[in-house]
C-alpha positions in Angstrom: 4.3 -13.7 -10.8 1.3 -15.1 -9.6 1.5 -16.6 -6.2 3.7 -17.3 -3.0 3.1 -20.4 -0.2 5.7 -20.6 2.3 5.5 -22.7 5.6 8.1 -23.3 8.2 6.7 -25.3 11.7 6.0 -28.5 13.3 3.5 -29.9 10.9 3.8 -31.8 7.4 4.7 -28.6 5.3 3.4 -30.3 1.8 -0.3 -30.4 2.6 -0.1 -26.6 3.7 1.8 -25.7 0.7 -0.7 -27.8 -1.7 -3.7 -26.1 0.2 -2.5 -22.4 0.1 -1.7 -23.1 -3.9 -4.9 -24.3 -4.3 -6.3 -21.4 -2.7 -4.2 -19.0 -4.8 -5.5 -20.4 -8.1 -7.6 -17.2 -8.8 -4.8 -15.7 -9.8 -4.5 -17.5 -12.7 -1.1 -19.4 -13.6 0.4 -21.7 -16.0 2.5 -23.6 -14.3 3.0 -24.5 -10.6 5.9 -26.1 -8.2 7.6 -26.4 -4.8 10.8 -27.4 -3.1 10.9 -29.0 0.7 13.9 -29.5 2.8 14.1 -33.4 3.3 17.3 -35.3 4.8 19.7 -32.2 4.7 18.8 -31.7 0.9 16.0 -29.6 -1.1 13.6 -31.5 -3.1 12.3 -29.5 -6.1 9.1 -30.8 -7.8 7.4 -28.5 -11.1 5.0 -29.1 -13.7 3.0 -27.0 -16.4 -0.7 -26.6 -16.3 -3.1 -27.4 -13.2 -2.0 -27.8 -9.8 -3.6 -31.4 -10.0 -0.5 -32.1 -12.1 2.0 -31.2 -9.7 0.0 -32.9 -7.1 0.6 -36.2 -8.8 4.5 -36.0 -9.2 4.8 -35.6 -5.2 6.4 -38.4 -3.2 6.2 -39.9 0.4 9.1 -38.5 1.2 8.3 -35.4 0.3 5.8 -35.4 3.7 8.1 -35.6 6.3 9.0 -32.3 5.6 8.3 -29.7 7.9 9.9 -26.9 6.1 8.8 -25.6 2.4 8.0 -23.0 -0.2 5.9 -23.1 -3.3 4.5 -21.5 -6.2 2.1 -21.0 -9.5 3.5 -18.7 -12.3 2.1 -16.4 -14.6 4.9 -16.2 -17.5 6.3 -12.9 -18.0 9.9 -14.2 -19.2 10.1 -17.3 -20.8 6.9 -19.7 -22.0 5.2 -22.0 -19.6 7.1 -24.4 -19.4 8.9 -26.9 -16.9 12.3 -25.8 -17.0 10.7 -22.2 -16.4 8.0 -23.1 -13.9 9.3 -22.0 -10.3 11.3 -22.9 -8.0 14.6 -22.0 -9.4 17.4 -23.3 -7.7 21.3 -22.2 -7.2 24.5 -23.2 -5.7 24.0 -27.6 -6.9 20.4 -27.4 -6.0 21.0 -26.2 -2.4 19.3 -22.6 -3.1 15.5 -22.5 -4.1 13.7 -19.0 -4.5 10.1 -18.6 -5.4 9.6 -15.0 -7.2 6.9 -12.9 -7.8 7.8 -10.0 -10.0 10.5 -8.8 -12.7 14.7 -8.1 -12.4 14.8 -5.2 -15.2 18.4 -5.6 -14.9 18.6 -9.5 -14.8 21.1 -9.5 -18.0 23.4 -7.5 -16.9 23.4 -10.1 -13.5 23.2 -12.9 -15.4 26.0 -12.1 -17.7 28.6 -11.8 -14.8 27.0 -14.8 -13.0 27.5 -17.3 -16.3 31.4 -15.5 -16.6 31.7 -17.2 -12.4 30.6 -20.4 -14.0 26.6 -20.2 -13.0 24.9 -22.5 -15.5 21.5 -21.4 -16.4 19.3 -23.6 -17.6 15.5 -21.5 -17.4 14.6 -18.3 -20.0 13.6 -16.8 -16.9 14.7 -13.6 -15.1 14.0 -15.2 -11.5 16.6 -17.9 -11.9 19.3 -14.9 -11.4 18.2 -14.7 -8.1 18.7 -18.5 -6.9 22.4 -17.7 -8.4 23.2 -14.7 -7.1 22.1 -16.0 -3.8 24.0 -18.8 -3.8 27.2 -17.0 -5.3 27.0 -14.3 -2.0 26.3 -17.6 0.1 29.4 -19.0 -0.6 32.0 -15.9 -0.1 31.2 -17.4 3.8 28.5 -15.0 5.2 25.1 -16.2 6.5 22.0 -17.5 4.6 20.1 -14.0 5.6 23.4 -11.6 4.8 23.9 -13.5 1.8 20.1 -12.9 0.3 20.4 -9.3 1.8 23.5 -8.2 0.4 22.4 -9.5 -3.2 18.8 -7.4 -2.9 20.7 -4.7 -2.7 22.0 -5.0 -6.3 18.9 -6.1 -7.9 16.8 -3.4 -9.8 13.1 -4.1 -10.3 10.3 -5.3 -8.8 10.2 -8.4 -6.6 8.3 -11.1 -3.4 10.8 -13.7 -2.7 10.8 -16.5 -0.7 14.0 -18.8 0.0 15.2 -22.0 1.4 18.6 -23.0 1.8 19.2 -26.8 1.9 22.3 -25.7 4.6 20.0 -23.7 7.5 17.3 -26.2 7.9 15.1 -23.8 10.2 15.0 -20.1 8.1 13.0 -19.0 5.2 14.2 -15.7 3.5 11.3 -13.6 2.4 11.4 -10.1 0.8 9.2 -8.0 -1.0 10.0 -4.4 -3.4 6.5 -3.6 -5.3 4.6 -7.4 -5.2 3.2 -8.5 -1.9 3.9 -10.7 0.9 2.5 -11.1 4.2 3.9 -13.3 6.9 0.8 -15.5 9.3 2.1 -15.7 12.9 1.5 -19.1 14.7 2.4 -20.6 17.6 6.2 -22.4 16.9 5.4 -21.3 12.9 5.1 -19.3 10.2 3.4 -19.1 7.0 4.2 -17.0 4.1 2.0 -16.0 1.0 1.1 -13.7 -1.6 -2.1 -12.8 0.2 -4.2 -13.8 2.9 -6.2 -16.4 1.3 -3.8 -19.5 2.0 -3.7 -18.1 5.9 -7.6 -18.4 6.8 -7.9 -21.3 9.1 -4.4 -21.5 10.1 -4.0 -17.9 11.5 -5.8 -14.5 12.2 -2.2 -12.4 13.1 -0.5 -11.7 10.1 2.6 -8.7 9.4 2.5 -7.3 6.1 6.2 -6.7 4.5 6.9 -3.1 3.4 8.4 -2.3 0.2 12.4 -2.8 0.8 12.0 -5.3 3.8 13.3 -9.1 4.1 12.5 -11.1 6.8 14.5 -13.9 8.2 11.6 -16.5 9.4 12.2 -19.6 12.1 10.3 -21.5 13.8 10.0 -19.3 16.8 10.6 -15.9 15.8 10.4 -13.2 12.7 13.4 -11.2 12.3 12.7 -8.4 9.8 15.4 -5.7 8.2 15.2 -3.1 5.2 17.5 -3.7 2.7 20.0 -1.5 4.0 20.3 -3.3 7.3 17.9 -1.0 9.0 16.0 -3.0 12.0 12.1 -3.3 11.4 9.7 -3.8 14.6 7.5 -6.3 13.2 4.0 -4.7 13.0 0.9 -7.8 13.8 -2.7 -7.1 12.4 -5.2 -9.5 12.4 -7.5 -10.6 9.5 -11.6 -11.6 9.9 -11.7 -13.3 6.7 -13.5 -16.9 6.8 -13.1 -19.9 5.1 -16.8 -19.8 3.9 -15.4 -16.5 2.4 -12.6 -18.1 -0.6 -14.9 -21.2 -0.9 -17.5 -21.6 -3.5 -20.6 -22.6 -0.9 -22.6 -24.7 -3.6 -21.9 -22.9 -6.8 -20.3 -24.5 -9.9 -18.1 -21.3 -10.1 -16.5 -18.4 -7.6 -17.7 -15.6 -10.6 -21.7 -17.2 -10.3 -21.4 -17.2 -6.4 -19.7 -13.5 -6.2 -22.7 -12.3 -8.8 -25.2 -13.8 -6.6 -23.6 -11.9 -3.5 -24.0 -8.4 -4.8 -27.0 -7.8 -2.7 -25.0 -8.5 0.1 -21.7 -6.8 -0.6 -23.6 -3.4 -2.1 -25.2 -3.2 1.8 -22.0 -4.0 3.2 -20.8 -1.5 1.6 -22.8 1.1 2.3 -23.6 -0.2 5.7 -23.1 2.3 8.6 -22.2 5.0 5.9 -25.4 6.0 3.9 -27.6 8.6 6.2 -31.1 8.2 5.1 -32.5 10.6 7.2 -29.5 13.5 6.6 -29.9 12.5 2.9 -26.0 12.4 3.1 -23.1 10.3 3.5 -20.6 9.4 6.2 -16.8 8.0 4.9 -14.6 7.8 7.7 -11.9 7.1 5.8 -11.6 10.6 4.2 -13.1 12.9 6.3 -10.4 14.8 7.7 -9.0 15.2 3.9 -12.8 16.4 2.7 -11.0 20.0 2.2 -8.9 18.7 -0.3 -11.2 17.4 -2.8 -13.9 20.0 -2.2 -10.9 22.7 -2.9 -9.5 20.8 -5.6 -9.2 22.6 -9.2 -9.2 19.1 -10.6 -9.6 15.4 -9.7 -8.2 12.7 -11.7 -9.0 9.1 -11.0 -6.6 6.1 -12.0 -7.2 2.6 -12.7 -7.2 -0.2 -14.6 -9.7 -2.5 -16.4 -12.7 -2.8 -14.3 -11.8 0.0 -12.2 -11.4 2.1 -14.8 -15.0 1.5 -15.9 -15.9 2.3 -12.6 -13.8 5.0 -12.5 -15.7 6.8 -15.6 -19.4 6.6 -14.2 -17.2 8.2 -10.8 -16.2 10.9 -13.3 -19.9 11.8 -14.6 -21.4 11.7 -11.0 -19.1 13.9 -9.2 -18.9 16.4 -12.5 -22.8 16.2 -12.4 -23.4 16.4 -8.8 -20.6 18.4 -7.2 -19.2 20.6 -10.2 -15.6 20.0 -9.7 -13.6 18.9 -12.7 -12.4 15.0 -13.3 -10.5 13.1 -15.4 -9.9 9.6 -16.1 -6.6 8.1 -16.5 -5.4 4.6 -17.5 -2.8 3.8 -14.6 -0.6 2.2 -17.0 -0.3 5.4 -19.2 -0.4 7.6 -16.2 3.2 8.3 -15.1 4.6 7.9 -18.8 3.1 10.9 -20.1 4.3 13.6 -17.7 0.5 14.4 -16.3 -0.1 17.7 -15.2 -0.6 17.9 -11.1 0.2 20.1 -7.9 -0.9 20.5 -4.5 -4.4 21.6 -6.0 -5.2 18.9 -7.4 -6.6 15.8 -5.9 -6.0 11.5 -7.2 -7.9 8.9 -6.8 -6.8 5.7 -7.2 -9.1 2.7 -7.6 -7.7 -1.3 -7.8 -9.8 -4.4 -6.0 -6.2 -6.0 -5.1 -4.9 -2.6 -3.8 -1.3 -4.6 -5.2 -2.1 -3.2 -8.7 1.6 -2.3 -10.1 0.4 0.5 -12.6 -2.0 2.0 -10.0 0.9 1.8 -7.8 3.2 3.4 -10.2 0.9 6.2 -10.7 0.1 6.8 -6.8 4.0 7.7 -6.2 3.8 9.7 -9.4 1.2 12.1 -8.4 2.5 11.8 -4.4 5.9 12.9 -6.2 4.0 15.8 -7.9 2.6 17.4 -4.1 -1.2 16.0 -4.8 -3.3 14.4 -2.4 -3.8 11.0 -3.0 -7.5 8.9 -2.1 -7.2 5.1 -2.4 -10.0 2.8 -3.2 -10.1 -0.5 -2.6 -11.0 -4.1 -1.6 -8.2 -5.5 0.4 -7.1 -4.8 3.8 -3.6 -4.0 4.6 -2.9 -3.8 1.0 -0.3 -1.6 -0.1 -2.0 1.3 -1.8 -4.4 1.4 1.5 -1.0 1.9 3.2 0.1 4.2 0.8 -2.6 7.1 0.0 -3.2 9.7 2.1 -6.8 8.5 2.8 -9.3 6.0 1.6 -12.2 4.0 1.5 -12.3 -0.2 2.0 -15.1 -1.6 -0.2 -16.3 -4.3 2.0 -16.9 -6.8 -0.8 -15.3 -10.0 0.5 -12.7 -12.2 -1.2 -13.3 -11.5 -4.9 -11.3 -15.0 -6.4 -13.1 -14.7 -9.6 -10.6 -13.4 -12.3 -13.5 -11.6 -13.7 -14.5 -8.5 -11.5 -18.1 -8.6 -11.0 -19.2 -7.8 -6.8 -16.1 -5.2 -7.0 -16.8 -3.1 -9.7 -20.5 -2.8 -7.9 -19.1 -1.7 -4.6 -16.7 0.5 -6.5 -19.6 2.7 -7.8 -21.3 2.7 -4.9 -18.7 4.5 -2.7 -18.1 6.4 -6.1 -21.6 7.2 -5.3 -21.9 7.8 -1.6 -18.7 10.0 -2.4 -20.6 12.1 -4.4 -23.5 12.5 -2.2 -21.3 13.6 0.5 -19.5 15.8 -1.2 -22.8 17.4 -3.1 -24.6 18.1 0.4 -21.3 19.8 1.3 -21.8 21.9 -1.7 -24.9 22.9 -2.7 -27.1 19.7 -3.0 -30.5 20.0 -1.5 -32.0 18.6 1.7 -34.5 17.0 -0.2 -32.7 15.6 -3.3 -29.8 14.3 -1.2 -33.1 12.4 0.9 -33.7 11.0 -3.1 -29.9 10.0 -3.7 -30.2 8.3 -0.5 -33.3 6.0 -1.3 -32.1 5.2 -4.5 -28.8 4.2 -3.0 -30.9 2.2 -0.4 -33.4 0.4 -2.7 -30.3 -1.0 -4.4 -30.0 -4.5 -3.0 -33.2 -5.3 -3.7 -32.9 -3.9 -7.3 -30.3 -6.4 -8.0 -31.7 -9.4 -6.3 -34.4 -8.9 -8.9 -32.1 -8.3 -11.6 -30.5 -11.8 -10.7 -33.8 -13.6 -10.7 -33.6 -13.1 -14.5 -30.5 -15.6 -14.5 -33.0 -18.2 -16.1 -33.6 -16.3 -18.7 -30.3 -14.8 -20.1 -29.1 -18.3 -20.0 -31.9 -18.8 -23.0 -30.6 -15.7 -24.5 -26.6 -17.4 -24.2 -27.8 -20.7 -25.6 -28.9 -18.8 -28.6 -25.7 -16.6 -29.0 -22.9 -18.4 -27.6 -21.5 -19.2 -31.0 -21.4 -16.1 -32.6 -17.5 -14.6 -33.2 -18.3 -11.0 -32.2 -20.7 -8.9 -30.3 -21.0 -4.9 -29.6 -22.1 -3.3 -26.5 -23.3 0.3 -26.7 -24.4 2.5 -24.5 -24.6 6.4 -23.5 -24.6 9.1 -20.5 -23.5 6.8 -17.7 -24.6 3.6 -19.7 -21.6 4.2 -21.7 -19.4 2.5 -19.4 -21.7 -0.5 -18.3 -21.3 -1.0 -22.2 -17.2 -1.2 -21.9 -17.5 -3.3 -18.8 -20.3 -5.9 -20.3 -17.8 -6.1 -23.5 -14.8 -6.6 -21.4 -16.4 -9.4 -19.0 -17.9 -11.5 -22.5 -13.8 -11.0 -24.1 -12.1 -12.1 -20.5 -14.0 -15.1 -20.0 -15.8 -16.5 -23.2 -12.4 -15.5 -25.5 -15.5 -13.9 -28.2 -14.2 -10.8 -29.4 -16.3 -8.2 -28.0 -16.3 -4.2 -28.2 -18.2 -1.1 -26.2 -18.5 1.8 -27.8 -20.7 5.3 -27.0 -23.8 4.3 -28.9 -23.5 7.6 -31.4 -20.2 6.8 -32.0 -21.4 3.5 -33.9 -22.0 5.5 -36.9 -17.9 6.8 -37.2 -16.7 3.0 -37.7 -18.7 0.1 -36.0 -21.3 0.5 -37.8 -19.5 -0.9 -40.9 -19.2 -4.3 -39.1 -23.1 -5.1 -38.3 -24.9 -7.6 -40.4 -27.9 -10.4 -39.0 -25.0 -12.1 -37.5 -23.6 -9.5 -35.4 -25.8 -9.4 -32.1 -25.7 -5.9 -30.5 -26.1 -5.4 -27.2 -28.2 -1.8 -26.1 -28.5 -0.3 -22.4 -31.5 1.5 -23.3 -33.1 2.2 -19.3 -35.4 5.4 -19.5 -33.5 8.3 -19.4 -32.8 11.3 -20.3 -31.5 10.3 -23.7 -33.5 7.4 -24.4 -35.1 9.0 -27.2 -31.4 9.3 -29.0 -30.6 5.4 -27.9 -34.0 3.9 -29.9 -32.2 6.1 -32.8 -29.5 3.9 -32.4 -31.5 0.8 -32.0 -33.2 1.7 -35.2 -30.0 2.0 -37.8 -28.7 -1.4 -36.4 -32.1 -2.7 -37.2 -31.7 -1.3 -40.7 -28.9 -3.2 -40.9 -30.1 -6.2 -40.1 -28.5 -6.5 -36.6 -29.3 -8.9 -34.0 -30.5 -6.5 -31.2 -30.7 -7.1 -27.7 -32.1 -4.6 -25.1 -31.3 -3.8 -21.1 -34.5 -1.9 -20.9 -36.7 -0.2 -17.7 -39.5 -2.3 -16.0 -42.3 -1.5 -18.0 -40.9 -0.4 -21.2 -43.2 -2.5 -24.1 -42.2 -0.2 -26.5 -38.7 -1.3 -26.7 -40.1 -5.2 -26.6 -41.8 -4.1 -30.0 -38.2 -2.7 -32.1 -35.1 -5.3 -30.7 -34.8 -9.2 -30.9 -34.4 -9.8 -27.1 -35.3 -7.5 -24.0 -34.2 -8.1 -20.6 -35.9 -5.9 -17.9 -34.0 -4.2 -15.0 -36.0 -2.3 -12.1 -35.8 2.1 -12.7 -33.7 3.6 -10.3 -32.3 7.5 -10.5 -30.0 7.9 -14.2 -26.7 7.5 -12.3 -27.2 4.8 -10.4 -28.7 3.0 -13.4 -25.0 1.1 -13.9 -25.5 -0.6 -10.7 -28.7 -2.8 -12.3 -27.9 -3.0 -15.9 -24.3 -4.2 -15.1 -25.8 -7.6 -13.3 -27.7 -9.1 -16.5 -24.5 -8.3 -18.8 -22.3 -10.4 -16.0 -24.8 -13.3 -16.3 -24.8 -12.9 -20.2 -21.0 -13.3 -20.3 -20.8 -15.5 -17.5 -23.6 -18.2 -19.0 -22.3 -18.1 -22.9 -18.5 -18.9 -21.1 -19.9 -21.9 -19.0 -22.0 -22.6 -22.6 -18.5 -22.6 -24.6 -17.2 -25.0 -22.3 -14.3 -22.0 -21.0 -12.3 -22.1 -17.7 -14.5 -19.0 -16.2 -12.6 -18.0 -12.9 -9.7 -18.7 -14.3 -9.4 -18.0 -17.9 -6.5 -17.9 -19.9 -3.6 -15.8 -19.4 -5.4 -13.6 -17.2 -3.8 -12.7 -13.3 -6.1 -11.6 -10.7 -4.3 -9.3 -9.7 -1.6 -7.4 -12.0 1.7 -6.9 -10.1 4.3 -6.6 -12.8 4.0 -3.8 -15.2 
């Protein structure tokens, strides 16, 4: 993995492919490269590190291309290196594949291909494919049958796109568990791993199903399953703007999709929070509303961020609406057997919607007989496609490596999901009316919590060289505590841990000293009493203490080091403010530390490979 460009047309291919990499950075990569079709022969160029470094091998040549493919890689086989960076190419450089993904049974296909002579010079899986490609190519069948036929015999995951020096106007693409979507022009094409590198160039795009390949021309897409089944192509159109995957001013995509949370937690609950009703409307699930409020259990699945969200999901709708959840890592999900049937209900959660283990786990638990909800941020993405129902978060582009807006709208449908389902069951008129001005004073509650941005950056400058730092929190500040932890670990590289705030005394406790800083959500609630416990035995321990505290809280201002106020909202929405000034701490120290901080190191945006 990490990301796909393809372009086939009547313009220069090379600044299309540049553009589309560029705009597929988020991802994260290590290494980055192309090949273009130029006087009856492929041109492969690769190089490790930035895009600006491939950018500066390129030739004149190169730009009277009009056909192309390119890629950045995130290494799964093989280090970043050049020989490994993709293209690979097959058959005396006249096959080039691009390939997001893993073969799990590349050894067995790269042992027969060596014993027919193949000479491999990459530690990579994908560089079976270019052989094997080129090996079907040349037992006399066509470029598409040749890529088709091969498929067939690979095991594992895989987005592909070809050239073949000998058809000047095809690209092959095909896709089995990492996405690819296809932008539909006028005498062209455009391929990519998302939509990003297509805004501005195209608003009708056809998303590949698992087991498809596509034979792509100038004029026309030709798409088949695997097993030579014919596909009618399927067009959708995306709204996305440019203004949407650029940075507008900021320094960084994680500061600007911080500062948008205000907007994207309205957008979110725009047209679907009922004031007046006190209630919630989710068009997205409502003709599967029997199934969860039947359900003998719910478990939701995610990973990282989402699973953070997930949690505070799992003490809402327990709290609110009395049915039993669970919380499951996608990634351990399917390995461990899990105990489901038609009575009970999954919810998945992944920003991407592409997320492999989330994936993994959907099919589990759709091969089980349960219903399966999908949450998520991207349109058209496969686990929208693949649930039985859903909700879209409305959040925007998230290009930030670092989840920040995201894991906000997450909890907020979390949240208008519980409300609905509540006032189904047996939640009062008037405190549904509550839930629903809480949810609604929101927005404003976080464009104050940003307004303290000045301030934690004070706070960063004082801590931004410390080695460690513990977050702890309880009730449904618990997992704002794992989330602030993980977001200071993905982007400053300080080693950083959240942990239930009574648990600090079975272990973590051992570690604190005055130069350990410890970071408390202490809002006023209804265990605040048991959290200034807490705050006290770090004290005695000479901690370093800093507070997320309630407006209006002096007392706390009197017992830590630091204190940054957030406005009082009802207990479980309290996530939705106190997340916003542990984003800004982590996001400040990183810029402080001089770190890459939307895209740090060896982190993918989105996860596709198990």
């Amino acid at each position: 993995m990490c990301g796909i460009v393809g372009y086939i047309g009547q313009q220069k291919a090379l600044p299309i492919l540049m553009n589309g990499l560029k705009r597929l950075e988020y991802r994260g990569y290590d290494s980055a490269g192309l090949a273009v079709r130029v006087d009856g022969r492929l041109q492969v160029e690769k190089q490790v590190g930035k895009i600006k470094n491939l950018e500066s091998c390129l030739n004149e040549q190169m730009l009277a291309s009009t056909v192309g493919i390119a890629h950045t890689r995130w290494a799964t086989h093989g280090q970043p290196s050049h020989v490994n960076a993709h293209p690979h190419v097959g058959g005396d450089g006249k096959i080039a594949v691009v390939h997001n993904g893993i073969i799990e049974n590349y050894l067995q296909l790269k042992q027969e291909l060596q014993a027919n002579g193949c000479l491999f010079v990459s530690e990579t899986d994908s560089e079976t494919l270019a052989h094997l490609f080129a090996q079907a190519l040349a037992g006399k069948c066509s470029f598409f049958e040749a890529v088709r036929r091969s498929l067939a015999r690979v095991e594992g995951t895989y987005g592909i796109a070809v050239l073949n020096a000998d058809a000047p106007d095809q690209i092959i693409a095909a896709r089995k568990g990492s996405p690819l979507v296809i932008g539909h022009g006028r005498g062209e094409y455009y391929i990519a791993s998302d939509a990003a590198p297509l805004v501005g160039h195209t608003t009708e795009v056809t998303y590949l199903e698992d087991g498809e390949i596509a034979l792509i021309t100038r004029d026309n897409v030709t798409i088949k399953t695997i097993d030579n089944q014919s596909v009618q192509p399927q067009v959708e159109c995306i709204d996305t703007n440019l203004s949407a995957i650029e940075k507008d001013g900021y320094p960084h995509f994680m500061l600007k999709e911080i500062s948008e949370q205000p907007q994207t937690i309205m957008d979110t609950m725009r047209g679907r929070l009922l004031l007046d009703e006190g209630s919630a409307k989710l068009g997205g699930i409502q003709y599967e509303l029997g199934s969860l409020l039947n359900a003998n259990r719910v478990v939701i699945t995610a990973c990282g961020t989402s699973w953070h969200a997930a949690l505070i999901g799992e003490y809402m709708i327990e709290e609110y609406v009395g049915i039993p959840v669970e919380v499951e890592y996608a990634s351990e999900f399917r390995y461990r057997n899990p105990i489901l049937g038609p009575s009970s209900v999954v919810i998945a959660i992944s920003q991407s919607g592409e997320t492999a283990d989330t994936l993994a786990a959907i099919r589990e638990a759709r091969r089980k007989g349960s219903k399966v909800f999908g949450i998520c941020n991207v349109v058209g993405s496969t686990i929208a496609r693949e649930t039985d129902a859903g909700v879209y978060l409305h959040a925007g582009p998230e290009i930030g490596v670092a989840s920040t807006k995201a894991f906000t709208s997450q909890v907020v449908v979390l949240s208008l999901m519980t409300l609905l389902l509540a006032r189904m069951r047996n939640m009062s008129h008037s405190r549904g009316r509550e839930f629903a001005k809480a949810l609604h004073e929101l927005p404003h509650q976080v464009e104050k919590a940003l307004a303290l941005s000045d301030d934690i950056r004070t706070i960063a400058e004082e801590f931004y060289q410390v080695p460690n730092f513990l977050y702890l929190g309880r009730g449904y500040n618990f997992p704002v505590a794992l989330e602030g932890a993980l977001k200071l670990k993905e982007i400053s590289y300080i080693h950083a841990e959240g942990y239930p705030a009574a648990e600090m005394k079975h272990g973590p406790i051992a570690l604190i000293d005055r130069n350990m800083p410890v970071v408390f959500i202490a809002t006023r609630d209804s265990i605040y009493d048991k959290v200034m416990s807490n705050i006290e035995e770090v004290r005695a321990r000479q901690g370093r203490v800093i507070a997320i505290a309630t407006e209006g809280d002096e007392e706390i201002s009197k017992r830590v080091d630091r204190v940054i106020y957030v406005p009082a909202t009802i207990e479980c929405l309290n996530p939705l403010v106190t997340i916003i000034p542990l984003q800004l701490l982590a996001y400040h120290i990183a810029v402080k530390r001089g770190c890459d901080v939307d895209q740090p190191r060896n982190l993918a945006k989105s996860v596709t490979v198990e």
